[in-house]
Backbone as a ProteinNet text record, in pm:
[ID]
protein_1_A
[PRIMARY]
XXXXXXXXXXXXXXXXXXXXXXXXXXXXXXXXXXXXXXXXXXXXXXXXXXXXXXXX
[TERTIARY]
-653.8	-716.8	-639.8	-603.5	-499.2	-609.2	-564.7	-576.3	-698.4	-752.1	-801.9	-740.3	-755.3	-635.9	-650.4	-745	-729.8	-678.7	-624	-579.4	-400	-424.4	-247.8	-233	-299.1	-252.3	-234.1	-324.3	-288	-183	-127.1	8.3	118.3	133.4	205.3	195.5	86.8	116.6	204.8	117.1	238	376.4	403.4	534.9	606.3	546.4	654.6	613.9	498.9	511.7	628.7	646.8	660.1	851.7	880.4	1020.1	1077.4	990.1	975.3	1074.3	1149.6	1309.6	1422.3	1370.4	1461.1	1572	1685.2	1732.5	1711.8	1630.1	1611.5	1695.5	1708	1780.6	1759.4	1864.6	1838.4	1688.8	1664.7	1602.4	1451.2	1469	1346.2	1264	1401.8	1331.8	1336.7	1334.4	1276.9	1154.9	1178.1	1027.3	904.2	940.2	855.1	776.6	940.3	877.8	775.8	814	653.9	567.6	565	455.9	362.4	450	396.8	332.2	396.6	391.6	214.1	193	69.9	-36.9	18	-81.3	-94.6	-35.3	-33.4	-128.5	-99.5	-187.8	-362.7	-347.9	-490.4	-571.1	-516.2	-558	-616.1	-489.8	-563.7	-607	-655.7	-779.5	-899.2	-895.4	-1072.8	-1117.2	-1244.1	-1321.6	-1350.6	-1354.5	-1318.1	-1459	-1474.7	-1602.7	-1518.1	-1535.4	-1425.3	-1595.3	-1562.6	-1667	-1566.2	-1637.8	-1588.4	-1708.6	-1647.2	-1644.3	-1634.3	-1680.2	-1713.1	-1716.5	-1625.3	-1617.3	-1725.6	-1850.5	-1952.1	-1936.4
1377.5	1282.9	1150.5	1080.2	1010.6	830.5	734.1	625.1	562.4	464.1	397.8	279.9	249.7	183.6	112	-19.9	-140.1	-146.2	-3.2	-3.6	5	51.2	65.6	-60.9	-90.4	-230.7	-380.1	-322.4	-428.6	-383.2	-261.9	-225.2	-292	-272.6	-352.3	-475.2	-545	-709.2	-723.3	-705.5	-704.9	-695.9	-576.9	-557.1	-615.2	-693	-764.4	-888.2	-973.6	-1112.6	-1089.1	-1026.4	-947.6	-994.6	-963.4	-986.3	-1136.7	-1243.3	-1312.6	-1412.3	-1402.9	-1484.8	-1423.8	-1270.2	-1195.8	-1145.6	-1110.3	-1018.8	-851.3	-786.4	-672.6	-543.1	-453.3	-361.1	-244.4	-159.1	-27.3	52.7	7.3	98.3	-7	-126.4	-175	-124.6	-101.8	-55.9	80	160.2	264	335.2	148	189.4	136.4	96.3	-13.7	78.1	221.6	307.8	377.3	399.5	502.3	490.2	320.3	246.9	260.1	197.9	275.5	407.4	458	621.4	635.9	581.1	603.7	564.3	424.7	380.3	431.1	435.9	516.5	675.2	757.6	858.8	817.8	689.5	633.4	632.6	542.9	498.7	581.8	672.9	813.2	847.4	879.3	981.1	912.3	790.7	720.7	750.3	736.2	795.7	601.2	639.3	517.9	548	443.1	453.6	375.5	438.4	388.2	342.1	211.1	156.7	127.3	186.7	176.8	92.4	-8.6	-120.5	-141.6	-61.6	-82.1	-216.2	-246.3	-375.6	-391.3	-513.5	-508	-502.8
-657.3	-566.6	-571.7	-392.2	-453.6	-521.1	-548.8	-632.7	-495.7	-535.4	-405.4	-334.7	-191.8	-150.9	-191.5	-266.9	-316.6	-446.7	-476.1	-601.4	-594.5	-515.8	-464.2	-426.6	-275.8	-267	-371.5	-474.7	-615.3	-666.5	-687.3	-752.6	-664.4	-509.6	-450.4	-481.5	-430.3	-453.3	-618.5	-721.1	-846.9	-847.7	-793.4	-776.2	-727.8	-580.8	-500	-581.1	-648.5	-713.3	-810.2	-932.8	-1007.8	-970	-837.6	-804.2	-730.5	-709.1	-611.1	-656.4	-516.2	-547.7	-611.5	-652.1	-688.8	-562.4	-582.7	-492.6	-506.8	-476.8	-471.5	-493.4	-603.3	-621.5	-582.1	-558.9	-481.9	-568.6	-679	-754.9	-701.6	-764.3	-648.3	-528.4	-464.3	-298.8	-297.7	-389.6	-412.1	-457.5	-554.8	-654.7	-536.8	-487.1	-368	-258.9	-156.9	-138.3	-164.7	-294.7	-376.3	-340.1	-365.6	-382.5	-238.4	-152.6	-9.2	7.3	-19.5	3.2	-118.9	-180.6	-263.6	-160.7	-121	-94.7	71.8	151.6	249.4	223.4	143.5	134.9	109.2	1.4	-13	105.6	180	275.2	381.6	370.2	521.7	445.6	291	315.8	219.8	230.1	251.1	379.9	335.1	437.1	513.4	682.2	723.1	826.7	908.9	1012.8	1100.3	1289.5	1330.6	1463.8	1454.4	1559.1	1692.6	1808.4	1919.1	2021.7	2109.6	2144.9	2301.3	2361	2535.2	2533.1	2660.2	2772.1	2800.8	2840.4	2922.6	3087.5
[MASK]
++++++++++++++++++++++++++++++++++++++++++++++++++++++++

C-alpha cells in the first residue's frame, strides 16, 4: 500500500530544502524522480470526492 500523499509530499519538501542553493546532481534528480513517482502513486490511489459545479 503506497505511503500517504502528505507523507510523500513531506519527503519532497525535505529533499528539495535539504538541497537549496545547491547545484543539483544527476543522482539528485534521480533521487527526486522517485520521489515523484511515490508520491504520484499516493495520490491516485487516495480515495478523492470529485464535486461537480453547474453554471447557474
Amino acid at each position: 500500500m503506497p505511503v500517504p500523499a502528505s507523507e510523500a509530499n513531506e519527503s519532497i519538501r525535505r529533499f528539495v530544502r535539504a538541497r537549496r542553493g545547491l547545484t543539483w546532481t544527476a543522482q539528485d534528480m534521480a533521487e527526486y524522480a522517485a520521489l515523484l513517482e511515490v508520491w504520484t502513486l499516493a495520490v491516485r490511489s487516495e480515495d478523492t470526492d470529485v464535486v461537480v459545479v453547474e453554471a447557474a
